[in-house]
Backbone bond lengths (Angstrom), bond angles and torsions (degrees), N, CA, C in turn:
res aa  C-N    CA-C-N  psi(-1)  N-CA   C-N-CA  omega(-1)  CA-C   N-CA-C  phi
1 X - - - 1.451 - - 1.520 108.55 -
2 X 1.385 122.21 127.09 1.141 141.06 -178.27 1.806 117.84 -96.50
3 X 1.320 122.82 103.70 1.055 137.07 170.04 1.232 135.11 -25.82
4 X 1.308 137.44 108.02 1.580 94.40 -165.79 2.062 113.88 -101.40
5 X 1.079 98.14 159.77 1.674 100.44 -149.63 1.615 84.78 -73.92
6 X 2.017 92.25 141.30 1.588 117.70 -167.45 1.057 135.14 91.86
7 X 1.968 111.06 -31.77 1.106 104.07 -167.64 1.424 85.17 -122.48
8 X 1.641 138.22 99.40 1.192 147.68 148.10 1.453 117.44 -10.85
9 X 1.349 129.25 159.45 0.956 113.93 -176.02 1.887 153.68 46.76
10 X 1.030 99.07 -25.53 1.325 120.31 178.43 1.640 121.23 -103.71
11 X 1.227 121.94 101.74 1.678 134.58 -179.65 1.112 117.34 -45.85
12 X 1.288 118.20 179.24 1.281 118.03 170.09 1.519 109.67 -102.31
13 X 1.050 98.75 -45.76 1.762 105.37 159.51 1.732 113.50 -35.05
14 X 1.067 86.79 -53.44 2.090 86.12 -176.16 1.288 108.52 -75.34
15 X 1.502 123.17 -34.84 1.253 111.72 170.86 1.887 135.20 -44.93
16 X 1.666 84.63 -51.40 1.552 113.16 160.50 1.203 133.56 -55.21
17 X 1.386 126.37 -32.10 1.265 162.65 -159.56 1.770 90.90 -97.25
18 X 1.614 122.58 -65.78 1.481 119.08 172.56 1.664 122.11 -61.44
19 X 1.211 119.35 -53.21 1.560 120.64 160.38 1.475 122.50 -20.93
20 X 1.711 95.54 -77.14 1.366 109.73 159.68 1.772 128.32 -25.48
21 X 1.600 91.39 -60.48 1.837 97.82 -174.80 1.259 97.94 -70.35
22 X 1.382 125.19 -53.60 1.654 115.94 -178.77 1.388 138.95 -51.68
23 X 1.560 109.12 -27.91 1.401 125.01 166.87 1.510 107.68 -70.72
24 X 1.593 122.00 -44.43 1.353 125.05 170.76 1.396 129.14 -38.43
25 X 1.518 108.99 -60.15 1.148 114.84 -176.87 1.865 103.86 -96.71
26 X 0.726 156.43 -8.91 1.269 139.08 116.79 1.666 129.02 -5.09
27 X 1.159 116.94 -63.88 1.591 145.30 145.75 1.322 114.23 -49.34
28 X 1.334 128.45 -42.93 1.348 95.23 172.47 1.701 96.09 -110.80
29 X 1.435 151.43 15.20 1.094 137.22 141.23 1.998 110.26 -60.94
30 X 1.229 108.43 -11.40 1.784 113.87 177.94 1.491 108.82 -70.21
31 X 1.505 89.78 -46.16 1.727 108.35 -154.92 1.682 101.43 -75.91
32 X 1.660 104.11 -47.33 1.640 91.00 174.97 1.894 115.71 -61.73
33 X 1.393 110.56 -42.48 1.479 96.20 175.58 1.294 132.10 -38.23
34 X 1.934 98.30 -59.28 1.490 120.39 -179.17 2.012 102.98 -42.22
35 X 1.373 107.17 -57.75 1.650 119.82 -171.25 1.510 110.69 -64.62
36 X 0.958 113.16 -25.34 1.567 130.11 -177.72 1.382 110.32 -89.53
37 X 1.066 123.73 -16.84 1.938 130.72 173.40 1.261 79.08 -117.74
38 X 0.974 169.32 79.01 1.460 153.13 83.56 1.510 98.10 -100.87
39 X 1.069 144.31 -40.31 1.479 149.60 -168.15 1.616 83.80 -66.29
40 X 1.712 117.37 -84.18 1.252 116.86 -165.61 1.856 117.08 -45.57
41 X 1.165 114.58 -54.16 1.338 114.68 -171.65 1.358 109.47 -83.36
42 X 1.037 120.13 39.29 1.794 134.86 160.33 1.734 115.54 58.31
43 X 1.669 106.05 -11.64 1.441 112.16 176.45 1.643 118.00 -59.77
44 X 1.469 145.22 4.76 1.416 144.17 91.08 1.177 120.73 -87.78
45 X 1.247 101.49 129.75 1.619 112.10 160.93 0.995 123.29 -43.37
46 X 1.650 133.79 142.86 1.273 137.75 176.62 1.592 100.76 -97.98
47 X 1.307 128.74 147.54 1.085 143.90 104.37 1.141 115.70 22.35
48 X 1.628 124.49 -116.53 1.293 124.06 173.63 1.444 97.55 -87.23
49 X 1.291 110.04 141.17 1.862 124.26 164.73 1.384 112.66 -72.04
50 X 1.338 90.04 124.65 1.566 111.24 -168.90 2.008 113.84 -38.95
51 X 1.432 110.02 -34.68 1.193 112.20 -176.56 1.344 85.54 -69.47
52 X 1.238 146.47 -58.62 1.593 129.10 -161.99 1.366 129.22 -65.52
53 X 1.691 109.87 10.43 1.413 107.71 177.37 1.045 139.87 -47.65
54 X 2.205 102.24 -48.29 1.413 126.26 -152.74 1.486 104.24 -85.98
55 X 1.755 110.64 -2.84 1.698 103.60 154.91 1.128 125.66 -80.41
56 X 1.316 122.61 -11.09 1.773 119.94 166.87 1.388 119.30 -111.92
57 X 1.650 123.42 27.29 1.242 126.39 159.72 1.628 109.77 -63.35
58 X 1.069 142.59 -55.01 1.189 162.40 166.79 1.755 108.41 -31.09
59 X 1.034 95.47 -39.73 1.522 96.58 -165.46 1.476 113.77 -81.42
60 X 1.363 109.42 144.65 1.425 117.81 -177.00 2.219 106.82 -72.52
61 X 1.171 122.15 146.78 1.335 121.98 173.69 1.183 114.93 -29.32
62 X 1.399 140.34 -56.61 1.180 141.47 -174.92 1.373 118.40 -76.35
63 X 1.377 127.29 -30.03 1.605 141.22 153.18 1.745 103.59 -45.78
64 X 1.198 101.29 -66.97 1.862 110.07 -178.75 1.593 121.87 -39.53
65 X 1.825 93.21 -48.08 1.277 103.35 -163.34 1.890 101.87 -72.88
66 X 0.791 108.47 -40.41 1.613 119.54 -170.17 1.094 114.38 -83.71
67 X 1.539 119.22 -7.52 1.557 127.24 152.50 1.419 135.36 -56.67
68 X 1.718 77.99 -50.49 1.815 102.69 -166.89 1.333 84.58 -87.78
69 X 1.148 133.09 -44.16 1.671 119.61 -173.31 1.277 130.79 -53.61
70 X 1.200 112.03 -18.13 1.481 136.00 -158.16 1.935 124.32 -94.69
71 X 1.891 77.54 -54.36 1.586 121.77 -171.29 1.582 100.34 -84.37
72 X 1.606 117.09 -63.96 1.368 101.76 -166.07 1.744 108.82 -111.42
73 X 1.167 129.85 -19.66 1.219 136.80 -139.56 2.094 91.16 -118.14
74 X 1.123 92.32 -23.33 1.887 108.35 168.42 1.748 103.35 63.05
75 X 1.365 124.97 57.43 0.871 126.93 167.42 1.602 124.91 -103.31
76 X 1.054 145.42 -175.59 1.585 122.29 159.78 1.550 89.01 -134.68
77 X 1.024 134.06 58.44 1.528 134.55 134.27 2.041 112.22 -167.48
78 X 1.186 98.29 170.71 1.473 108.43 -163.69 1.242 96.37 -88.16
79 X 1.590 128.61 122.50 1.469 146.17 173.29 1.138 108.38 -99.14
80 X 1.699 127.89 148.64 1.346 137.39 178.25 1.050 108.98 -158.23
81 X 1.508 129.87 -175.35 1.325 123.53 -165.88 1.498 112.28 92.68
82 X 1.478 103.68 -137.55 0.731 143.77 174.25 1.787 120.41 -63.48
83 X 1.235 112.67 -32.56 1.415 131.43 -169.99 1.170 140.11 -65.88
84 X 1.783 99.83 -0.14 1.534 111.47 153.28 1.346 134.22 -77.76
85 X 1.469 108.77 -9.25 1.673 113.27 147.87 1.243 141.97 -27.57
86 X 1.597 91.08 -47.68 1.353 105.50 175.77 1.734 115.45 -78.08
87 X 1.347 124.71 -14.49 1.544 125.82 159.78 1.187 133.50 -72.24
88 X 1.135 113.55 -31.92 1.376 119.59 170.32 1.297 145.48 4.07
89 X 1.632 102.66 -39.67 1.755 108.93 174.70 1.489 94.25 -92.47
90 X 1.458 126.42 26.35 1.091 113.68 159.01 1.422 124.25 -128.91
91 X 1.627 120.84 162.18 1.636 114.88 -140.72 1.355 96.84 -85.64
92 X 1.277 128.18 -16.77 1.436 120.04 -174.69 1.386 115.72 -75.28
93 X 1.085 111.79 -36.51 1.765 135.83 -163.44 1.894 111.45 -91.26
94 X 1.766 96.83 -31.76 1.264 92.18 176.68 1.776 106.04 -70.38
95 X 0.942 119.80 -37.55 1.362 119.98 157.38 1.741 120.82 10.80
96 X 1.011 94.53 -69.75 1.782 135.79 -177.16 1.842 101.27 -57.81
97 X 0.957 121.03 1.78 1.422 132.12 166.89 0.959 109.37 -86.43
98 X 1.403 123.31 -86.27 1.806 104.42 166.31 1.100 136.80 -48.72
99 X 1.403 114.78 -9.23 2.274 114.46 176.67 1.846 86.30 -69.12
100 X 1.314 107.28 -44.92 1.614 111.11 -178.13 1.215 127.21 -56.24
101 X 1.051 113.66 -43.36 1.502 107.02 176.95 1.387 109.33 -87.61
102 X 1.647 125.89 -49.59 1.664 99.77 153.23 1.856 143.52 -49.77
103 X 1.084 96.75 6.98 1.559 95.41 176.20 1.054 106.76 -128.30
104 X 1.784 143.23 1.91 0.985 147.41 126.79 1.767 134.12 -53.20
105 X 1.243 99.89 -21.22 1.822 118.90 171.00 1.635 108.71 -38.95
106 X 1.013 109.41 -59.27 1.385 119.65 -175.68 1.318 115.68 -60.63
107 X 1.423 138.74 -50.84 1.244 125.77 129.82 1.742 133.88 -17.06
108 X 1.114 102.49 -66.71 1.397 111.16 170.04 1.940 115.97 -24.24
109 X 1.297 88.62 -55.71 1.259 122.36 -139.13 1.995 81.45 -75.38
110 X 1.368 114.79 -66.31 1.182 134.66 -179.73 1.490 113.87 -38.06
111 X 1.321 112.42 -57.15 1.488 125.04 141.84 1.341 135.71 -4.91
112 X 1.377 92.05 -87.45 1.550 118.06 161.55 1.850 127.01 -49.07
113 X 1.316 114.73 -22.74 1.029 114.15 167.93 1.823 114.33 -103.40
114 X 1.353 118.17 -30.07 1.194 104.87 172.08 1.550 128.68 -42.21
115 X 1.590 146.29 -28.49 0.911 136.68 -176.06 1.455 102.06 -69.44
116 X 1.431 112.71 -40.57 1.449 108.28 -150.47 1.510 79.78 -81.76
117 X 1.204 154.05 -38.07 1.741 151.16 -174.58 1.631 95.54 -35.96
118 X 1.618 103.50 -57.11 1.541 120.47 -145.59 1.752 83.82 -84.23
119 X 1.171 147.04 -53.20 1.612 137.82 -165.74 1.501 95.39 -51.12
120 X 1.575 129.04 -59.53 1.298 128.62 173.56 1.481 123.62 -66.17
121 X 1.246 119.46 30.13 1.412 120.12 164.49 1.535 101.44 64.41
122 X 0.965 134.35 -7.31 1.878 147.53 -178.79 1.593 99.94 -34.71
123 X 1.191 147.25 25.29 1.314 150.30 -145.77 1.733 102.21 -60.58
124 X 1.117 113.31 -34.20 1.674 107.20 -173.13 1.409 103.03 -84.02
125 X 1.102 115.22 -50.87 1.743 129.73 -175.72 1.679 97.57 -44.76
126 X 1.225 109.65 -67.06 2.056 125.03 178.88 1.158 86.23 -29.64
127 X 1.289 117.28 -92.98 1.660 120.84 -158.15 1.343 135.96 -59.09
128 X 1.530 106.62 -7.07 1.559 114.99 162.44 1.790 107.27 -91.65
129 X 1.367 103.94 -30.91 1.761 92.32 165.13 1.501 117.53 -84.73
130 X 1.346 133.11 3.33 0.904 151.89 151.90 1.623 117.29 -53.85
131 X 1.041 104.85 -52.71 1.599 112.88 -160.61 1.905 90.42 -102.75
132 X 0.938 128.52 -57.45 1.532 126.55 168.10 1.772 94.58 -19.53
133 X 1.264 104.30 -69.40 1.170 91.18 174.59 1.361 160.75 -99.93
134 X 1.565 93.03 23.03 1.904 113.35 154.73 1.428 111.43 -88.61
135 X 1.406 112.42 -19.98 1.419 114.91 171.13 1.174 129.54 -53.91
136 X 1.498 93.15 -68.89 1.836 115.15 153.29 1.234 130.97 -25.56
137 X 1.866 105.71 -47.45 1.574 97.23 -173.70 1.287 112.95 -92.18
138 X 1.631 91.42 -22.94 1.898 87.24 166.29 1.333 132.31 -48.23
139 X 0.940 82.76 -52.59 2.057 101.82 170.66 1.329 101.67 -57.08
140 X 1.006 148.03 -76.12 1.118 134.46 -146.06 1.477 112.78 -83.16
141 X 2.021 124.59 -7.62 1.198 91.21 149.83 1.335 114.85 -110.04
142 X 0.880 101.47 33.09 2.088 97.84 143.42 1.280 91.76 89.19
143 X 1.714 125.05 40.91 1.361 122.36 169.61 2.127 106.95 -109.24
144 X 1.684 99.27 -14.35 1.124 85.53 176.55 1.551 98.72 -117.78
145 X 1.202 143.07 170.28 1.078 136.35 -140.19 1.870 109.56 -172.25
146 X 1.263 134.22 123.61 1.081 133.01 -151.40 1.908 105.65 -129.30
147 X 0.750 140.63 132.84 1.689 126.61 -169.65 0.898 150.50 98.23
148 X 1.239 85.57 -25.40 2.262 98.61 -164.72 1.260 109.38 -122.34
């Protein structure tokens, strides 16, 4: 890791690495507002109507899911994963755009510094931001799996 000149201590990698995260979540602190004033001020439709929430506070995840799946979303079984894709033109679900792009940042970010790892010969550093982020994407599409 290469220093960057003036500012002691501090890489260039980390520099890159902060830019990166800050522009990220910036962007997706935008995206939940933007989705969140369209959810609230009714300009997309939600899914379930907001007055009908405080009947599925109570309910356990799998109660919820097979409610709303059933009742508003017209499915006859409970979807997860991935399967809020398919809601989208609706205000509750578009939501789920900004959880996405903030929990993708870190990736981003990992990304973004690997070239400059690999121009400086950084060979160990590359391949742990490398794999951070095959890890990451594994996980998140639901090929690696933690719990169950």
């Amino acid at each position: 890791m290469t220093e960057k000149p003036g500012v002691p201590g501090i890489s260039q990698e980390q520099l890159l690495y902060a830019r990166i995260l800050a522009a990220g979540m910036y962007a997706g602190l935008a995206t939940l507002l933007l989705t969140f004033a369209l959810y609230l001020s009714g300009v997309v439709e939600p899914a379930i109507p907001i007055d009908a929430l405080p009947r599925y506070w109570s309910m356990s995840v799998d109660e919820y899911l097979a409610a709303v799946n059933s009742e508003y979303l017209h499915r006859d079984h409970s979807l997860t994963g991935w399967w809020w894709l398919t809601a989208l033109g609706k205000g509750d679900y578009l939501s789920f755009v900004g959880i996405t792009v903030l929990s993708t940042v870190t990736m981003v970010c990992f990304i973004g510094i690997t070239p400059l790892l690999l121009r400086q010969h950084d060979w160990i550093y590359a391949a742990i931001a490398v794999t951070e982020v095959l890890i990451l994407g594994l996980a998140a599409s639901g090929v690696l799996t933690a719990g169950h």
